[in-house]
C-alpha positions in Angstrom: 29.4 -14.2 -52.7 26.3 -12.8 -50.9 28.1 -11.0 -49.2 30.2 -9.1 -52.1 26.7 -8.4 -53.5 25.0 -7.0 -51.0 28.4 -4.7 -51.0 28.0 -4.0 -54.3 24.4 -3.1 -53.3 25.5 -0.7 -50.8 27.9 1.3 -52.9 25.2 1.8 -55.3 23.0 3.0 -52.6 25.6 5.0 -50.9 26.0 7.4 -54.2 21.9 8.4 -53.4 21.5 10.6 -49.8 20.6 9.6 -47.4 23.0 6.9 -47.2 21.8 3.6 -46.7 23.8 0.7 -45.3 23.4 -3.2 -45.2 26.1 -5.0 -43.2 25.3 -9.0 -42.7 26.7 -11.4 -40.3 29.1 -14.7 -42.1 25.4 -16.3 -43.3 22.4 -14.9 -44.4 19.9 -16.0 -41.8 22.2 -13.9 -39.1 20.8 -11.0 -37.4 21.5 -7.7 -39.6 21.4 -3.7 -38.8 19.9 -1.4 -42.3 22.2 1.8 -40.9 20.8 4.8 -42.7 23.0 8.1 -42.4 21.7 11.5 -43.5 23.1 13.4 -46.3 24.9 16.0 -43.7 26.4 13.1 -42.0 24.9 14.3 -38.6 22.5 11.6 -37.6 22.3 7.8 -37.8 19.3 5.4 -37.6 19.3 2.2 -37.8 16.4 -0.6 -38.7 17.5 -3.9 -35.9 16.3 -7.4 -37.7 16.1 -10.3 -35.9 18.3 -13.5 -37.1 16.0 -16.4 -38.9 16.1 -20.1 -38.1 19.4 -20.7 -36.9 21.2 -17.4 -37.9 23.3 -15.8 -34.9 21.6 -13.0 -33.0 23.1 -9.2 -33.0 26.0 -9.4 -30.8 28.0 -6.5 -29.7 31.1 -7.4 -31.9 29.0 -7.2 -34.8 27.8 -4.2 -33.7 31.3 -2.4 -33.4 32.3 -3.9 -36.4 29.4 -2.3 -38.2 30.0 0.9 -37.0 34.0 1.1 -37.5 33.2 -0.3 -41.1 31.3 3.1 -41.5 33.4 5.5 -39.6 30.6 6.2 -37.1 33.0 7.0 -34.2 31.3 10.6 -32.7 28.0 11.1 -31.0 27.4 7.3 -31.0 24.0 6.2 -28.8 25.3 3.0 -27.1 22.5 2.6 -24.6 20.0 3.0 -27.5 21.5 0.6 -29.3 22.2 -1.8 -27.1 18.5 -2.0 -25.7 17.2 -1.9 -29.7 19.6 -5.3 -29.9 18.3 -6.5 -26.7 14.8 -5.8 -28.0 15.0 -7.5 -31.2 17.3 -10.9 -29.9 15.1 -11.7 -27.2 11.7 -11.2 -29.0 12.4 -11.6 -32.4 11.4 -8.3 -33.7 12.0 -6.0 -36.1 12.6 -2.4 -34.4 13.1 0.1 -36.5 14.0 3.9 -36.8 16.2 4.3 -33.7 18.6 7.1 -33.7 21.9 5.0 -33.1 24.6 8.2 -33.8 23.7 12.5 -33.7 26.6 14.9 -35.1 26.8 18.5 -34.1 25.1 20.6 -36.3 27.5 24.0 -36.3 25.8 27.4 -35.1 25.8 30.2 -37.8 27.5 33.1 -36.6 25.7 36.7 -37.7 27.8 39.5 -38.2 26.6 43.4 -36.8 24.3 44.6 -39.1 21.9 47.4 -39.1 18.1 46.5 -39.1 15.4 49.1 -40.9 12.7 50.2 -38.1 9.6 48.3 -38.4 7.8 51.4 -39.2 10.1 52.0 -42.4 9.6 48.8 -44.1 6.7 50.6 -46.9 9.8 52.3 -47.9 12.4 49.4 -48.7 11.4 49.8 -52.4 14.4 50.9 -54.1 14.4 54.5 -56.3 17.5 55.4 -58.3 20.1 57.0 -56.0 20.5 60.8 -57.3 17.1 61.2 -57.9 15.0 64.1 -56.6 11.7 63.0 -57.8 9.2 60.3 -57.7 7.1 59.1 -60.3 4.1 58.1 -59.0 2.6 56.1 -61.5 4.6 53.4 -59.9 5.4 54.7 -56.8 1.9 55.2 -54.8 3.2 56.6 -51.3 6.1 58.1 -49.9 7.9 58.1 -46.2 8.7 61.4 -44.4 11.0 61.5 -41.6 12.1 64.0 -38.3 15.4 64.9 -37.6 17.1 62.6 -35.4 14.1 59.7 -35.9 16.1 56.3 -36.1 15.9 54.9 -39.3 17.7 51.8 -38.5 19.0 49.8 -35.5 22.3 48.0 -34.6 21.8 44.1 -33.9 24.5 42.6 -32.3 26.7 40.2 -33.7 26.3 36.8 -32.8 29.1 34.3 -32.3 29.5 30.9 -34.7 30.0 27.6 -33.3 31.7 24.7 -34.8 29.9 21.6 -35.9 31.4 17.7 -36.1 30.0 14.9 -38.0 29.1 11.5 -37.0 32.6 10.3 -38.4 34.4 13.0 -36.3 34.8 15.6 -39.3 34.6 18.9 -37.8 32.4 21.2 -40.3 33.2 25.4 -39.9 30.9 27.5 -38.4 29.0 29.3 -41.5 28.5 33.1 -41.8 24.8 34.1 -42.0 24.8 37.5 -43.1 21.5 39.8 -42.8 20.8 43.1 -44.8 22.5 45.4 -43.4 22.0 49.3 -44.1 24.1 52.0 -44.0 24.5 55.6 -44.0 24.0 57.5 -46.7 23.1 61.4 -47.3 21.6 63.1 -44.5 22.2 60.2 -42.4 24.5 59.9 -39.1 25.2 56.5 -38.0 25.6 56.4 -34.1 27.2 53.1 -32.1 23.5 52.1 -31.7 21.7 53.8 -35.0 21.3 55.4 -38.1 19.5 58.6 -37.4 18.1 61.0 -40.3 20.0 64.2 -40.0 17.5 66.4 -41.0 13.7 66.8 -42.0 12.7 65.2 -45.7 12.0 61.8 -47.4 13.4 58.7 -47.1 15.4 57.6 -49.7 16.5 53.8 -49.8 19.0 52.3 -52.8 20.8 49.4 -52.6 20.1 49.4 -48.3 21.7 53.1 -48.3 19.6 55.3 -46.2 19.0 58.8 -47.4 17.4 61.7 -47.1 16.3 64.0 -49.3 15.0 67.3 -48.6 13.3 68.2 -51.5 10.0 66.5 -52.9 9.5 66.7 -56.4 6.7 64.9 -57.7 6.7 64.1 -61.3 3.1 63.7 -63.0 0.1 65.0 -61.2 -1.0 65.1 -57.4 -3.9 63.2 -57.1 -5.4 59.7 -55.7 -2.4 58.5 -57.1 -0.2 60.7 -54.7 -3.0 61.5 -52.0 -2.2 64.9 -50.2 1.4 66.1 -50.5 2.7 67.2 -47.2 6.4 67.3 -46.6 8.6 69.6 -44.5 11.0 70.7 -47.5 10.9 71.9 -50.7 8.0 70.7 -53.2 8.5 70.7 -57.0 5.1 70.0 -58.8 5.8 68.9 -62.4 2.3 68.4 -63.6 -1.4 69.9 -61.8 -3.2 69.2 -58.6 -6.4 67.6 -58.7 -9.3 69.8 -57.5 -9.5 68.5 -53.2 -5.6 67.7 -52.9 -3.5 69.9 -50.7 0.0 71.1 -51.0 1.5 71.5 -47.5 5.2 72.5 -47.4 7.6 73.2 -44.6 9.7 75.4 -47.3 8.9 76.4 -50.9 7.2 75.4 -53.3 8.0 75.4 -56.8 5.7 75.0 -60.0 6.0 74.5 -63.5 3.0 75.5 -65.0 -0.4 76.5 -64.4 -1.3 76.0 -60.4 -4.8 75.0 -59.4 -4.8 75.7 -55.9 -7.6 74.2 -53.3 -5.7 74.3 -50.1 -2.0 75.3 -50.4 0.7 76.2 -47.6 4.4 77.2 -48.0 6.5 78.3 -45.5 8.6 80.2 -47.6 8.4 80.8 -51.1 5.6 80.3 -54.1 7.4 80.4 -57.7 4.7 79.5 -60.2 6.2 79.5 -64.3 2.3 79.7 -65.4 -0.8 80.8 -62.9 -2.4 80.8 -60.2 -6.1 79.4 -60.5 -8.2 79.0 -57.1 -10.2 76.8 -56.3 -13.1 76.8 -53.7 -13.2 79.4 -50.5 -9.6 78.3 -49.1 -6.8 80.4 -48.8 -3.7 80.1 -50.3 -1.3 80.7 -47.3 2.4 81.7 -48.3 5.3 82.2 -45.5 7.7 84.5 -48.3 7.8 85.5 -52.0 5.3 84.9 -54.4 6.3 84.5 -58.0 3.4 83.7 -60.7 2.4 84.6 -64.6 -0.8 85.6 -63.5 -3.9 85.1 -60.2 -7.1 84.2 -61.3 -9.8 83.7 -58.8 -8.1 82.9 -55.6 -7.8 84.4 -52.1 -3.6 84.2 -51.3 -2.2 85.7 -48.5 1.5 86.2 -48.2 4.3 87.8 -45.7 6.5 88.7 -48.4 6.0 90.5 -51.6 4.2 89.2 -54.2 5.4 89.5 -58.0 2.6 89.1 -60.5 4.0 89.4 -64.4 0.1 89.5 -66.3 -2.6 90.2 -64.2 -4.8 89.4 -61.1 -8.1 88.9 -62.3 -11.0 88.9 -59.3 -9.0 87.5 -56.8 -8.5 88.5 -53.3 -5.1 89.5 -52.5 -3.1 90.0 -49.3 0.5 91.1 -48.3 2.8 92.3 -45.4 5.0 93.4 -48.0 4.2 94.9 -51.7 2.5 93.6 -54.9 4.3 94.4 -58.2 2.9 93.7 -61.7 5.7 95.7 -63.6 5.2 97.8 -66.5 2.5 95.3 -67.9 0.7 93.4 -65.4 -3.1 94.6 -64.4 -5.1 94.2 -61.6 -8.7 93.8 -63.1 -11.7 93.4 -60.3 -11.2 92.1 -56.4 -9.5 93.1 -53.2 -6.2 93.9 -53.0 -4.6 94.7 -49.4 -0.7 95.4 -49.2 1.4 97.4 -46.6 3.9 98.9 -48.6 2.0 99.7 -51.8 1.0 98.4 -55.8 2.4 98.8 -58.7 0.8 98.2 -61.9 0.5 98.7 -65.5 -3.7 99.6 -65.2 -6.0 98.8 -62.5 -9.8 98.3 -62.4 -11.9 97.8 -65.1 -15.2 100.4 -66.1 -17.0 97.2 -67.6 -16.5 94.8 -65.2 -16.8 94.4 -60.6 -15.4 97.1 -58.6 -11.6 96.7 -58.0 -10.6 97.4 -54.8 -7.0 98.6 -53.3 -5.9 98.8 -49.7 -2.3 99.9 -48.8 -0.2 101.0 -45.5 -2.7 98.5 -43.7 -1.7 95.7 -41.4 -4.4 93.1 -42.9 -3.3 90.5 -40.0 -4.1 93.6 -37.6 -7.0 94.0 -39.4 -8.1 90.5 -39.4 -7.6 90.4 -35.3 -9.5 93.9 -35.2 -12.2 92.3 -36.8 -13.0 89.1 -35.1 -12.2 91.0 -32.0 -14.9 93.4 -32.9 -17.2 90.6 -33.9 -16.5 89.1 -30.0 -16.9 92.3 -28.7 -20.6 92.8 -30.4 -21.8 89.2 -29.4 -20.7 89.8 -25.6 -22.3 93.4 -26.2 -25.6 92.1 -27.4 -25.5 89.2 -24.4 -25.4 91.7 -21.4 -27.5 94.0 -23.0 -29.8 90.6 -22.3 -28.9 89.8 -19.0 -29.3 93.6 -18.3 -32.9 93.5 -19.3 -33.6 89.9 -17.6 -32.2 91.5 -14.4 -34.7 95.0 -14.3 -37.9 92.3 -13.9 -39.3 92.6 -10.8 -40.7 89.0 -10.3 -37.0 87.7 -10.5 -36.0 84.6 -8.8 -33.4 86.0 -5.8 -31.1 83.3 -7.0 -32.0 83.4 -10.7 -30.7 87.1 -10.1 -27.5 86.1 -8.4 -26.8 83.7 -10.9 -27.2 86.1 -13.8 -25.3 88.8 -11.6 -22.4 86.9 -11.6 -22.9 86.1 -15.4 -22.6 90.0 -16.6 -19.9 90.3 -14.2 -18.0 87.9 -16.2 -19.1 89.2 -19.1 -17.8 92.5 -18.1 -14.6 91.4 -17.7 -14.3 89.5 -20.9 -15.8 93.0 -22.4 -12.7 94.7 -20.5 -10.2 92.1 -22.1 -11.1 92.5 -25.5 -11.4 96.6 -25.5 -7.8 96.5 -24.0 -6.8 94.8 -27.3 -8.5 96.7 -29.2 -6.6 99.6 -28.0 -3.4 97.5 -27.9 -4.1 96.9 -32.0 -5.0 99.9 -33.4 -2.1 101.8 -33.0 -0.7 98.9 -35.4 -3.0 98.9 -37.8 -1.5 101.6 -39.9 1.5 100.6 -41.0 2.9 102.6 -43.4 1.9 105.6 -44.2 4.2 106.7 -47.2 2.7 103.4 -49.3 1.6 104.3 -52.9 -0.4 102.7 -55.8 1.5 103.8 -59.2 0.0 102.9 -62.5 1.6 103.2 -65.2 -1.1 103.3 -67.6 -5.0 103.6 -66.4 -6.8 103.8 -63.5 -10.3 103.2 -64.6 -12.9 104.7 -63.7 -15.1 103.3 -60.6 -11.4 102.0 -58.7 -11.2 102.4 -54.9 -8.3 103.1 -53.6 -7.6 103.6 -50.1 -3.9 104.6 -48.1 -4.2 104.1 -44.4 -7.9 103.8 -44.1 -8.4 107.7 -46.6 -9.9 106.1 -49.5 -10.4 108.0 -52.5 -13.0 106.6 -55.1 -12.0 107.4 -58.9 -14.4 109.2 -60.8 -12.8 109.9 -64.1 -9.7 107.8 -65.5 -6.4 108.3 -64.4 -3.7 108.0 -66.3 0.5 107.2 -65.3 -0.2 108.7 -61.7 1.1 107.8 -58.5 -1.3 108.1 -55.7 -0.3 108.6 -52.3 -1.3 110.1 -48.9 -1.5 114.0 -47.6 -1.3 113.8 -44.2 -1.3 117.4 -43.8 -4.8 117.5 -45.8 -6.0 114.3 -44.5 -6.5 112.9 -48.0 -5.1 111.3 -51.1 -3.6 112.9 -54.2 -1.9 112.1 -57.1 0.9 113.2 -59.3 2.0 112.3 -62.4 4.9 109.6 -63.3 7.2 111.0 -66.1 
């Protein structure tokens, strides 16, 4: 009867992991094992009590009859649990905890998968997968990439191995999958790699790797954005904060009303309102400008620039032309194209000077200039050394020192007046390049064709002015 309860006993138990197991000799007093068998079936342990009074010690029959009774037939510790029994016979104590059976535990296999490079993981936050834009109001940062930079790496796959429980079951090897990316746009995926396939920002939905190459950032650039440099197309939906540039390795697009501090585009600059400058920086632009209007800015462009309204006091260059159509006025500041303006009026009696200057070079010019500046310093500096070397009382070596000095000056003096020569054939680019206005050319305008400048005393009206070479000056005719 003791017997069938402490049975009853164990099935209870046995329905709660870990599994825990009394099995008693023919009378209570007898020496009993407490087996105790994980929930994974893998291990075994086993509490050894010592028999009371006249109770019959562990004996090994009891032992192998213990462990058929619970199917324990793989991984089984007999020298542990024969010295436990030994232990607990001879000395009468209790030992307890000792691992009496261990299972295999089965190794996972891992499939290949691609891992994202370390230096990519700021960009693992998902962003719908056709989109173009970014809306930075929850999106602080984003990640630009280099042709053929790795974006991800191939891990190896690593082989499963089978498991077996302490009763002999053998348990499957499991599949432990990683994230694994793959190839999206603008992606080539190599044995080894996913590589970005061109310049742009990454784009990362659902573990597809893209790249896009155009940036368009949606709300303002600011702290929230931080400078925006990127080597494709920009599209700015909303302003830039006074301080923040705009660097980009192709166009950039606006859709309204540009406040420029320090802007660069390789290519184009299409503004739907104006342009507004901010500060002493230039506005650098690689192609076409596009834009309502330019108010107060310095922008320099190798293409030609298309202004619908007016420039108001800015300071203007091109390589190309500047055209303001039939209504578009040029009111105050510098204007310096190769090919020519055209306008609806230029100047203004009331208000600063405005100043035009065609068939010029202005890069040329620019070089001319600091070349000239070099040239006056180095000038001014032997002109010193000259005078320094006439005094009488001069050191011998002071004067072989300073000797040596205008020599080099000299020949740094010889350098730059070689340039200059080299340049100024170049400065005068074209010398058919004409300012027609359409309406007025107030009085108090400068213009100036190829460095013959003619200053306008008396409005002009629908005249196109351009220069005589033959008289060494400008004139004008009328536009019908």
């Amino acid at each position: 009867m003791e017997q069938e309860k402490d049975t009853n006993k164990t099935e209870e138990k046995s329905q709660v992991a870990p599994q825990q197991t009394t099995i008693t000799g023919q009378h209570e007093n007898d020496g009993k094992i407490i087996v105790t068998i994980d929930e994974s079936n893998l291990s075994a342990r086993a509490d050894f009590y010592p028999p009371l009074g006249q109770g019959k010690p562990l004996s090994p029959d009891y032992i192998a009859s213990m462990l058929t009774t619970l199917q324990i037939t793989y991984g089984v510790d007999w020298n542990a649990i024969q010295e436990a029994a030994l232990e607990c016979n001879l000395n009468h104590r209790v030992i307890k905890d000792v691992l009496i059976a261990k299972g295999d535990s089965p190794t996972a296999e891992i499939p290949e998968y691609f891992e994202l490079e370390e230096t990519l993981q700021s960009a693992k936050k998902t962003i719908e997968k056709d989109a173009q834009r970014i809306d930075y109001r929850s999106i602080a940062s984003y990640i630009v990439v280099k042709k053929n930079q790795k974006l991800a790496h191939r891990k190896e796959p690593v082989p499963g191995m089978e498991g077996k429980t302490i009763q002999g079951v053998v348990i499957p090897a499991p599949v432990q999958r990683h994230e694994t990316y793959t190839a999206g746009k603008n992606t080539v995926k190599t044995e080894d790699a996913i590589l970005a396939a061109c310049d742009g920002r990454l784009i990362i939905n659902d573990h597809e790797l893209m790249v896009d190459e155009i940036l368009e950032v949606k709300g303002s650039v600011g702290y929230g954005t931080g400078h925006i440099i990127f080597p494709g197309d920009v599209i700015l939906d909303g302003n830039v904060a006074d301080g923040f540039k705009v660097y980009s390795g192709a166009s950039i697009i606006a859709k309204q009303t540009f406040d420029a501090t320090d802007v660069i585009a390789k290519k184009d600059l299409i503004v739907a309102g104006g342009i507004i400058g901010r500060g002493q920086n230039t506005i650098k632009v690689g192609g076409t400008v596009k834009a309502k209007f330019i108010q107060n800015c310095r922008l320099a462009s190798r293409g030609p620039i298309q202004v619908s309204s007016a420039i108001v006091n800015s300071t203007i260059y091109t390589l190309d032309s500047l055209d303001l159509g039939d209504k578009g006025r040029i009111i105050g500041g510098e204007i310096f194209t190769i090919h020519g303006v055209r306008a609806a009026s230029i100047g203004s009696e009331t208000g600063k000077t405005t100043r035009i200057h065609c068939g010029v070079d202005f890069t040329v010019q620019q070089e001319l200039d600091k070349l000239n500046e070099q040239f006056r310093i180095l000038s001014q500096k032997r002109e010193k050394i000259q005078q320094l070397l006439q005094n009488p009382a001069l050191d011998a070596n002071k004067k072989t020192s300073l000797e040596q000095f205008k020599k080099q000056v000299d020949e740094q003096l010889l350098v730059i007046s070689n340039k200059l020569t080299e340049l100024l054939p170049k400065l005068n680019a074209d010398e058919n390049a004409s300012v027609s206005c359409l309406g007025e050319i107030a009085k108090g305008t400068l213009i100036e064709i190829c460095h013959v400048a003619l200053y306008i005393d008396k409005p002009l009206r629908k005249v196109q002015v351009h220069l005589d070479k033959a008289q060494g000056k400008l004139v004008w005719e009328a536009i019908k």
